[in-house]
Phi, psi and omega in degrees: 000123190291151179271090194254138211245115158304177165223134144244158188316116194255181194266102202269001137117168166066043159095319233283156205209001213186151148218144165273139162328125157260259205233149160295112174304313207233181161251148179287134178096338152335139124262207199203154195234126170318110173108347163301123159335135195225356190184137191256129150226171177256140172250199157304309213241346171212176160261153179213132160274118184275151202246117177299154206246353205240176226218093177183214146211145205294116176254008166173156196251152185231122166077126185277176138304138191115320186280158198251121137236178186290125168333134155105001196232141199298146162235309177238162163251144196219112151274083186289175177105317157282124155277109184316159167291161185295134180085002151284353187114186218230106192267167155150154230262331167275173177243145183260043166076345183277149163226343152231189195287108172124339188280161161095207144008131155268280203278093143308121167315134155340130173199150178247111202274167211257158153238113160326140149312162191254042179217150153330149163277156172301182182270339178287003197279133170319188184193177180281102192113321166306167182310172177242330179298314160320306155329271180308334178298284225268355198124123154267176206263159124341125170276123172261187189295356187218142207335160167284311144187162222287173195309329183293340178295336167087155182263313162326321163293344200253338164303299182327294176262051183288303199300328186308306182214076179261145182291165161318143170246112181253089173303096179102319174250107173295136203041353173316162172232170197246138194226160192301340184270193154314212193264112131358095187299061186230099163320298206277159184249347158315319198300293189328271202317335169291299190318307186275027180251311192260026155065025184247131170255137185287355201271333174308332194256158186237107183313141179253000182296193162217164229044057159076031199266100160293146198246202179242064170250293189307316175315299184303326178289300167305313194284326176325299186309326184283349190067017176292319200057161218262166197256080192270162162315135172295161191267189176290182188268141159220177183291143147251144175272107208309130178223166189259165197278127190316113161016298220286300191289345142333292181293327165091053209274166169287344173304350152304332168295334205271127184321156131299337212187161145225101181253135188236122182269105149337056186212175196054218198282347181297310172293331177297351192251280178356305167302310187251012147268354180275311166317271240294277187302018195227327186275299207246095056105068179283174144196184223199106190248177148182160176279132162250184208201134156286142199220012198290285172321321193280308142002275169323294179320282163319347190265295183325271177333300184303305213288346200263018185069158167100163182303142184331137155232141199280168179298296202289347157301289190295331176278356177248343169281338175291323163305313187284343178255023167249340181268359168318307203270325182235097198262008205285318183301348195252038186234190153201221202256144142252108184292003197263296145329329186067000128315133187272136167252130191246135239224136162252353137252156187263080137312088179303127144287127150236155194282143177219128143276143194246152167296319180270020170120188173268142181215151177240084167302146182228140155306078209317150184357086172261017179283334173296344186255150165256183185331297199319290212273300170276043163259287206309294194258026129309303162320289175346287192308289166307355159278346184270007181255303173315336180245356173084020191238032161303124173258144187302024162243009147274011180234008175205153211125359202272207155220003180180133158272128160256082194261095165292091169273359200271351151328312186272016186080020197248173176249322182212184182174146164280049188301192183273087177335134146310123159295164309328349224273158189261022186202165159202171163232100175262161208228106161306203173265169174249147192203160173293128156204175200272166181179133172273106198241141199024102189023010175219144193306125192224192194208113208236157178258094180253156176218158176284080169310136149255125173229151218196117176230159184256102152355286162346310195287308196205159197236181198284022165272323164321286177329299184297359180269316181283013187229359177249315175320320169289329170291333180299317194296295180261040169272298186236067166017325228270325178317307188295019174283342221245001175237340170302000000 
């Protein structure tokens, strides 16, 4: 007699109270192995695949894609207990304890993930009530808010009918999605969802990423050619208030196409940034000096360093070895606050936050002791992060931890700025663009590679002579390089 077990939306840590659905991993009638991923989902602050802790097969499902649901609220029931057909895997009634992919457990059982085919379920796709053998032979049902189908459909049947219509398996390609000529060079599951919200086969588009890795530039780019334009999610429903119609839509003017309004609901990673710049300015007492820095030499330095062989090393690199060795010097900065305690608490490692914009908003990945690393090592997991941002699969212990923010803003072509501190944390450094400008070097007017300094501080911490020590030292550092010999 089969066991059948909820899994619920388990508690994915740092406060998070909520995840939306990205994609289903599995289907009703799966079996499932302990600790295979079973549902991709988004929180605020990352993506995650959640891993199921029971061993069985899946006899219902909770929530379509799309859907937002609370920690704690059922996502499958797993019938356990049963001996699986053969070549489907490995059953069984503990869990093993994990609550996420990498957590937990140290040795996870071998496991193979499913991809829906990218075409319509057939017209046979179970429902809700139906036989579960019939189901599982012909297409599964869609999952709604309430199971896909209940427990009672028995598991044996839905074993039975694994091999028969069990989905594509994509072996060896991570994140592919497997569509009948093979796998779609598409990574990001952000991408997927556009592309299948606006009615795009993916196999059509030839990707600008790299080695042909479509990106959601391209997804964007079609449906513009195509004239759909992308497609967001609906937002919630709120009261309108009835109002009558304008002159211009009377007439039937083209200003009739044009909305009055558009409202975007604050939630996910929009609302999680929304939540904690609003805190950050309502707890801490910023305030904000800066510096302009001749930037020619430290330029001149990096042209020097690539040319001598061996990996590149970034701008955003060398500017971040200069930060961990002014907070060496000025550690006031490298804190936070507790207010409750009425104490500053001072850290004695520097985990660097850097600011990255994403298709899915700003997220700041932190570099774990970078006080510890040199140009090489923090080249490599800059690069790491921001690529894990971009495709969206940063986990929320790469998004929080930090102690000093580094914010390049001048990526966007600006000289300067007031950012917002990350809460707790009591500092940022922001770095404007670097450009030709007239300047006087050695006494005489020259055409200099200048950039703008920002240090944005929590009052609270050090008052501005620290501060104004720690934003002339980073200036000192990228005027003339040679200084940070004196810390090495």
């Amino acid at each position: 007699m089969a066991q059948v077990l909820e899994f619920k939306l388990p508690d994915l840590g740092e406060g998070l109270t909520e995840a939306e659905i990205v994609r289903w991993l599995v289907e009703v009638g799966d079996v499932v192995a302990i600790d295979q991923p079973v549902v991709e989902v988004e929180t605020a602050k990352a993506m995650v695949e959640v891993p199921c802790p029971y061993g069985g097969v899946v006899t219902a499902r909770f929530g379509e894609e799309g859907t937002e649901l609370p920690v704690g609220a059922p996502l499958i029931t797993v019938a356990v207990g049963e001996k699986p057909a053969a070549g489907t895997g490995g059953t069984g009634t503990e869990g093993s304890g994990n609550v996420l992919v990498g957590y937990g457990t140290t040795e996870a059982p071998a496991r193979r993930r499913q991809v829906r085919r990218e075409r319509p379920l057939s017209g046979a796709s179970a429902t809700a009530g139906q036989a579960g053998a019939a189901g599982a032979a012909n297409g599964r049902a869609e999952a709604t808010a309430a199971p896909v189908n209940a427990p009672a459909a028995g598991a044996a049947a839905a074993v039975n009918g694994q091999s028969a219509g069990a989905p594509a398996v994509v072996d060896g390609q991570a994140g592919g999605l497997a569509t009948e000529d093979g796998p779609v060079p598409v990574i990001s599951p952000l991408v997927r969802r556009l592309a299948r919200q606006n009615g795009l086969d993916l196999r059509e588009l030839t990707g600008s990423g790299p080695d042909g890795l479509i990106l959601r530039a391209d997804v964007e780019y079609a449906l513009r050619a195509a004239g759909r334009g992308a497609t967001a999610p609906p937002a919630e429903p709120h009261p309108r208030v009835p109002q009558a119609p304008s002159p211009a839509l009377a007439s039937g003017s083209p200003a009739a196409a044009a909305p009055a309004e558009i409202r975007t609901p604050l939630k996910g990673i929009r609302g999680a940034v929304a939540d904690k710049l609003a805190r950050s300015r309502r707890e801490i007492p910023d305030a904000t000096c800066w510096v302009d820095a001749d930037a020619t030499e430290l330029m001149r330095a990096r042209t020097a360093m690539n040319a001598a062989g061996g990996p590149k090393i970034s701008l955003l690199a060398l500017l971040a070895r200069i930060c961990t060795a002014a907070l060496a010097r000025f550690p006031e900065l490298n804190s936070t606050v507790d207010a409750e305690a009425r104490e500053v608490v001072r850290f004695g490692q520097v985990h660097l936050g850097f600011a990255a914009q994403t298709d899915r908003g700003l997220v700041v990945p932190v570099v774990r002791d970078a006080h510890a690393r040199d140009a090489e090592s923090l080249t490599a997991e800059f690069a790491r992060l921001t690529e894990a941002g971009r495709t969206g699969t940063l986990t929320p212990g790469e998004l929080t931890g930090g102690t000093f923010t580094l914010n390049n803003y001048g990526v966007f072509g600006v000289d300067g700025s007031t950012p917002i501190i990350n809460h707790p944390e009591a500092a940022m450094l922001g770095v404007g663009r670097i450009v030709p400008k007239p300047w006087v070097h050695e006494g005489e007017l020259a055409v200099r590679q200048v950039v703008q300094l920002s240090l944005t501080f929590d009052h609270r911490v050090c008052d501005g002579g620290v501060a104004g020590g720690f934003l002339r030292y980073v200036a000192d550092c990228v005027e003339q390089p040679a200084v940070l010999l004196r810390t090495l």
